[in-house]
VEXDREN-2710 file (C-alpha; in Angstrom, 1 decimal):
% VEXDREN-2710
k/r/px/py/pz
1/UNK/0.5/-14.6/4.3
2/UNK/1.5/-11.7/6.7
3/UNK/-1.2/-11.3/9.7
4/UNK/-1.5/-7.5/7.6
5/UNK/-2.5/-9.0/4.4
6/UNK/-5.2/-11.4/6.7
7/UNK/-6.5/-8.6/8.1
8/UNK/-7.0/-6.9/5.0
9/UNK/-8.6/-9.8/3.0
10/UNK/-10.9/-10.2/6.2
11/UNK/-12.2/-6.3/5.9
12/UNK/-12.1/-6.8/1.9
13/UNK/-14.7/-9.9/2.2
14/UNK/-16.6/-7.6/4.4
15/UNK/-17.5/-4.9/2.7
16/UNK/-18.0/-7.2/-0.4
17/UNK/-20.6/-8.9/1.8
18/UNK/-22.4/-5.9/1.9
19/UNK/-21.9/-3.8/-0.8
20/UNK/-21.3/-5.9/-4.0
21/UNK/-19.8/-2.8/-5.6
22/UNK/-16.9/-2.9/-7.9
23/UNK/-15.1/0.6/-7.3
24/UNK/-12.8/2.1/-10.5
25/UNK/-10.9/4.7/-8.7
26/UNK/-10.8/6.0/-4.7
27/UNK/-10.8/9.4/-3.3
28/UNK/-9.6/10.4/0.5
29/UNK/-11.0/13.5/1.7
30/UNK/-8.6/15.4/4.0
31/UNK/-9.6/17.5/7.0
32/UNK/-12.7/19.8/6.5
33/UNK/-12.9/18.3/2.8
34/UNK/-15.6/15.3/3.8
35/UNK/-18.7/17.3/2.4
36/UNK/-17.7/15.7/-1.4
37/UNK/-18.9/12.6/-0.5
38/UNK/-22.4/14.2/0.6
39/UNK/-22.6/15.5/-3.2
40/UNK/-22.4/11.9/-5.0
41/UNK/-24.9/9.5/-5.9
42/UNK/-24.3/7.2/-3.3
43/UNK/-25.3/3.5/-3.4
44/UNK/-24.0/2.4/0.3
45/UNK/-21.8/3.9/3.1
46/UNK/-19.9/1.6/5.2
47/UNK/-18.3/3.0/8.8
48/UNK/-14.8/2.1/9.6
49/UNK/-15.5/0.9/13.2
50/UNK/-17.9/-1.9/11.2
51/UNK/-15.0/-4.0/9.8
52/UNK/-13.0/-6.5/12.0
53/UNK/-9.8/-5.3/13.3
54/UNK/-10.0/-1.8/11.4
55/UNK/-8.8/1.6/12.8
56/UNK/-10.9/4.2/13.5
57/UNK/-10.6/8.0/13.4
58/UNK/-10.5/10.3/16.0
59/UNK/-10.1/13.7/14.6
60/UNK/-12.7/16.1/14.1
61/UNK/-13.9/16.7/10.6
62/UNK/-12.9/13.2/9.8
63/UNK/-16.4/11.1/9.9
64/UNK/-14.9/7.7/9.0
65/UNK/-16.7/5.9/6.7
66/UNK/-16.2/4.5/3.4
67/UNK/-19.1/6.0/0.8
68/UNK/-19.3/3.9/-2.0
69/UNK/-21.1/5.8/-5.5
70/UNK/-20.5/7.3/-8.6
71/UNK/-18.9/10.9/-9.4
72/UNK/-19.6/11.8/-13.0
73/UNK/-20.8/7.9/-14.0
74/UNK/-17.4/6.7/-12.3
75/UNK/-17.6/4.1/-9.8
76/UNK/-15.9/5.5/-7.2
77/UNK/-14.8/4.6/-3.7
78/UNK/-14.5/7.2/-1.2
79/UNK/-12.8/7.7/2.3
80/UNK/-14.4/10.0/4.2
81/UNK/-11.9/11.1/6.7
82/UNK/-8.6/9.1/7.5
83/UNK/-6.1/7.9/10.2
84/UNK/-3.0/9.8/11.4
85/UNK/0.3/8.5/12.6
86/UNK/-0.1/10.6/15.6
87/UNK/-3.5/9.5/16.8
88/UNK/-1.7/6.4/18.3
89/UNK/-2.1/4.1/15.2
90/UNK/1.1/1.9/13.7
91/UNK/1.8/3.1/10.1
92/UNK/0.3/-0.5/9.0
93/UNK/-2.8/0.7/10.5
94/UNK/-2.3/4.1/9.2
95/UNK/-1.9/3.1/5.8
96/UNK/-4.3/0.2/5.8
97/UNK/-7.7/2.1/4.2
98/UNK/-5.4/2.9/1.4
99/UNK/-4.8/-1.1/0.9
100/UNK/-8.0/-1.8/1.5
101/UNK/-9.0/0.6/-1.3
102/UNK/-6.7/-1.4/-3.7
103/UNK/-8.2/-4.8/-2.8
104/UNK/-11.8/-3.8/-3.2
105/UNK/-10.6/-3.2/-6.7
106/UNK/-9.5/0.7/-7.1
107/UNK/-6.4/1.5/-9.6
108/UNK/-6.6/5.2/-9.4
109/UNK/-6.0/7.3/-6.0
110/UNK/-7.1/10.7/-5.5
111/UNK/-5.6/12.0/-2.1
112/UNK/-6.7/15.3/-0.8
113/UNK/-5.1/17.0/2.5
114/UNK/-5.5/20.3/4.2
115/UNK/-2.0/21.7/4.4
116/UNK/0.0/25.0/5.5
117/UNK/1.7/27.2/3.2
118/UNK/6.0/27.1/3.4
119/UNK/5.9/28.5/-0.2
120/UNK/5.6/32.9/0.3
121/UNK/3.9/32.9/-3.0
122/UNK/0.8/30.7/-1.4
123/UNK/-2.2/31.7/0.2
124/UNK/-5.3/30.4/2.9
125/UNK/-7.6/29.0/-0.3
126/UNK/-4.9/28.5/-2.8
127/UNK/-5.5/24.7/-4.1
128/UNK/-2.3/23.1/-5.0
129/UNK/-1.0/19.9/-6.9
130/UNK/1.4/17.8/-5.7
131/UNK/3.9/17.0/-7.7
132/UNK/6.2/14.9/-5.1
133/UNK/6.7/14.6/-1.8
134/UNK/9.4/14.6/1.4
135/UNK/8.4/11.9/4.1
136/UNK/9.9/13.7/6.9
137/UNK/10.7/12.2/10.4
138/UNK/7.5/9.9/9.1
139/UNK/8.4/5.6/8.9
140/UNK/8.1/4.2/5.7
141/UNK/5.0/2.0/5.5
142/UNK/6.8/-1.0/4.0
143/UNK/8.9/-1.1/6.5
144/UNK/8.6/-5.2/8.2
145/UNK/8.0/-8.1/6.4
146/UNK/6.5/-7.4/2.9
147/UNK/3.4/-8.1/1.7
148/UNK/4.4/-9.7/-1.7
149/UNK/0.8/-10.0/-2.8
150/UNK/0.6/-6.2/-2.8
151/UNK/3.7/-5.1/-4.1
152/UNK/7.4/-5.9/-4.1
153/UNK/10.6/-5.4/-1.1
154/UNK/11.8/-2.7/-2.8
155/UNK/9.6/0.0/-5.1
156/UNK/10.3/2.4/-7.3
157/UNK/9.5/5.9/-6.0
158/UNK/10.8/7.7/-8.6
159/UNK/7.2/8.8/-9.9
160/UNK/4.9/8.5/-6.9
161/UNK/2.5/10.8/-8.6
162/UNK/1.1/9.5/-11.9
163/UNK/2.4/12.0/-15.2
164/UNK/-0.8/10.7/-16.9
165/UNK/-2.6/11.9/-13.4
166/UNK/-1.1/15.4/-13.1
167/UNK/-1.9/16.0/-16.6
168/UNK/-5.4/14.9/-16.4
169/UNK/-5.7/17.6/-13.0
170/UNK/-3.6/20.3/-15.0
171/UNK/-6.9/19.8/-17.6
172/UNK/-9.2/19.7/-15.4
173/UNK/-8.5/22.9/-13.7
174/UNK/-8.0/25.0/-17.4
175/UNK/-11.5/23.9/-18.3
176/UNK/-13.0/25.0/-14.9
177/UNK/-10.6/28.2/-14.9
178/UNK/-9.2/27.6/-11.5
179/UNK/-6.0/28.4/-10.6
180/UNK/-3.8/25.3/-9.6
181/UNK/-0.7/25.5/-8.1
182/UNK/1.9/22.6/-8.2
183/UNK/4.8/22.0/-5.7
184/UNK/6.2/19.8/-3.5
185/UNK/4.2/18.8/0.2
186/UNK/6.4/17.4/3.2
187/UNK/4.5/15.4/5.8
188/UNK/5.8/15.3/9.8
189/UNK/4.1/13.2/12.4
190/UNK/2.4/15.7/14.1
191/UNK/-0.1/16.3/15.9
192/UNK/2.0/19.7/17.1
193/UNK/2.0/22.5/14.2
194/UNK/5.5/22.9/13.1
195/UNK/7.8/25.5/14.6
196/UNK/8.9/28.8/12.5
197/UNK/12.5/27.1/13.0
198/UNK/11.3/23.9/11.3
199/UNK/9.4/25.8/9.0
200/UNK/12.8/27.3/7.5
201/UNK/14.4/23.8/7.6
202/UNK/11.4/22.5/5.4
203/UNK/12.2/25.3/2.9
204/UNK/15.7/24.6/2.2
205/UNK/14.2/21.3/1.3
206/UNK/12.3/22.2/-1.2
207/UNK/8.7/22.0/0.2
208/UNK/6.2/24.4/-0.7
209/UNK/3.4/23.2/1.7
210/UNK/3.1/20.9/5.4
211/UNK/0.8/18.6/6.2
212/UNK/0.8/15.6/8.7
213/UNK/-0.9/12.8/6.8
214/UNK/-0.8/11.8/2.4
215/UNK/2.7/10.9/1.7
216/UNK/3.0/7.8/3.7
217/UNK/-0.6/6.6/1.9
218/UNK/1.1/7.6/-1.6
219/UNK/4.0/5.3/-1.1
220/UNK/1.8/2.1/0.4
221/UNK/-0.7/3.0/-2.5
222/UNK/2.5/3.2/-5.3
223/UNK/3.9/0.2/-3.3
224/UNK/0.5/-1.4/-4.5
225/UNK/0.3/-0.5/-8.0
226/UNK/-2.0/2.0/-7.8
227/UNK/-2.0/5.6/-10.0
228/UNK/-1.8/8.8/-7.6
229/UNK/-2.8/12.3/-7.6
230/UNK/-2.9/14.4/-4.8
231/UNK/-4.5/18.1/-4.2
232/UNK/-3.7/20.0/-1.2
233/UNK/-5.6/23.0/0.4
234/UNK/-3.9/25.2/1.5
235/UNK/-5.7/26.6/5.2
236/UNK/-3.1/28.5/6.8
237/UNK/0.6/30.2/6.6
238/UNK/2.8/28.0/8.4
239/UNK/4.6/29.1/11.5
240/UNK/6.8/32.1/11.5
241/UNK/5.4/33.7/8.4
242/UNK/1.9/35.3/10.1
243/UNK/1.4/36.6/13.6
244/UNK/-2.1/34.4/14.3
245/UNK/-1.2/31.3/16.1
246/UNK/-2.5/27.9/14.7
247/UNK/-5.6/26.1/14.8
248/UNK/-7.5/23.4/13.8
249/UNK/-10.7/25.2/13.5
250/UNK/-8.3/27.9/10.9
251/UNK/-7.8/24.3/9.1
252/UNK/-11.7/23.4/8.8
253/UNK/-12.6/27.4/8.2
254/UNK/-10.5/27.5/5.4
255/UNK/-11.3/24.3/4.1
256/UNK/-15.4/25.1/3.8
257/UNK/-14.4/28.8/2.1
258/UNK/-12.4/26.6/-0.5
259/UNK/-15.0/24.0/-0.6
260/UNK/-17.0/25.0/-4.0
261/UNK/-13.7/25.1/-5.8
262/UNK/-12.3/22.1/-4.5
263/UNK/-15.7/20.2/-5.4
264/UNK/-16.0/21.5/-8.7
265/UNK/-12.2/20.4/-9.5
266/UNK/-12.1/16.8/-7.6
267/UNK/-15.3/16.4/-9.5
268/UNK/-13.2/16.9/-13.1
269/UNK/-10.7/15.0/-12.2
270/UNK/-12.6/11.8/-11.6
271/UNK/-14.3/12.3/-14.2
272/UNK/-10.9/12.3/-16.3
273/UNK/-10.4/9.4/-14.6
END
């Protein structure tokens, strides 16, 4: 057993301890996203500085707890704000919540981000799905020794993001008449925004949107078994393609203008779930 995997087991039996809830499926609420949470029936709330050995986070808009309720008569586990790469963390402990989520019982991922817009077409509001991803400049999580009880040395990637799970989003958003884009998000380390020379690098990849978080939990989460979606806000235009500089508050502004929307469709997803 890897001193990872201890770790994990240790902040599993934990939250068992207190919660004796049995979750179906797991949500992570990106930056200015948390409110969700606030909207569930919730049964018990559990902060991540509780659990032995556990990171904390340290950004604002991220309230870092785990809420632990039902959206639509699903049990549902949900992160209420994560850990970054670039608040100091190693990617085990940036990817551990996401593991955590997988031992406590959770087969179904629903990642959420605030991102900016590469893709001209997009706009501050536009909600997007992901289709796949680019870890850029990012480590793999699996990289060290592997944690066999989770997942094997060497995963298949090639569908990160669950067909079945697209298609139930796709749904969800016809019936609520929202417009959902799909496309492809890159994550960096951050915390710095990206430069407009970067920016132009990213779209000769093929990304449509940046972000600095998501991708690196979709691959420990795939590594683990689990079915993925991921929906992406988009706050801003990324550098070089406005003339306002970028801020975090422009993220969390954004964010709460998209808020009813981005409710209303997490909410039909889950409950497609």
């Amino acid at each position: 057993m890897t001193e990872v995997y201890s770790k994990l087991l240790s902040a599993a039996e934990a939250i068992r301890d207190r919660v004796g809830f049995t979750p179906r499926a797991a949500l992570v609420l990106g930056s200015g996203l948390g409110a969700f949470a606030d909207g569930m029936e919730i049964s018990s709330a559990v902060d991540y500085g509780e659990l032995p050995g556990f990171p904390k986070s340290t950004v604002e808009g991220h309230r870092g707890r785990f809420v632990f309720g039902c959206e639509r008569g699903v049990p549902i586990v949900v992160m209420q704000g994560r850990v970054h790469y670039y608040e100091g963390y190693s990617m085990d402990e940036v990817v551990m919540p996401v593991r955590l989520l997988r031992l406590l019982g959770a087969t179904r991922l629903v990642l959420t981000n605030a991102v900016g817009a590469i893709n001209a077409d997009y706009a501050a509001g536009d909600l997007m799905l992901i289709g796949d991803h680019i870890l850029y400049g990012v480590p793999s999580p699996l990289i060290g020794a592997n944690i066999d009880e989770l997942g094997p040395r060497f995963p298949d990637m090639s569908e990160v993001y669950s067909k079945a799970l697209l298609d139930n989003a796709r749904d969800a958003a016809r019936r609520l008449g929202i417009t959902l884009r799909e496309g492809v998000y890159l994550q960096t380390s951050g915390p710095n925004f990206e430069t407009p020379a970067e920016i132009r690098a990213y779209r000769a990849l093929g990304a449509d949107v940046v972000g600095m978080s998501t991708a690196c939990e979709a691959v420990a989460a795939r590594h683990a078994g689990m079915e993925i979606c991921g929906v992406s806000c988009v706050s801003n235009l990324a550098a070089g393609m406005s003339s306002a500089p970028l801020t975090h508050e422009e993220v969390q502004t954004a964010a709460n203008a998209a808020a009813p929307r981005f409710r209303a469709l997490i909410s039909e997803i889950i409950a497609g779930l």
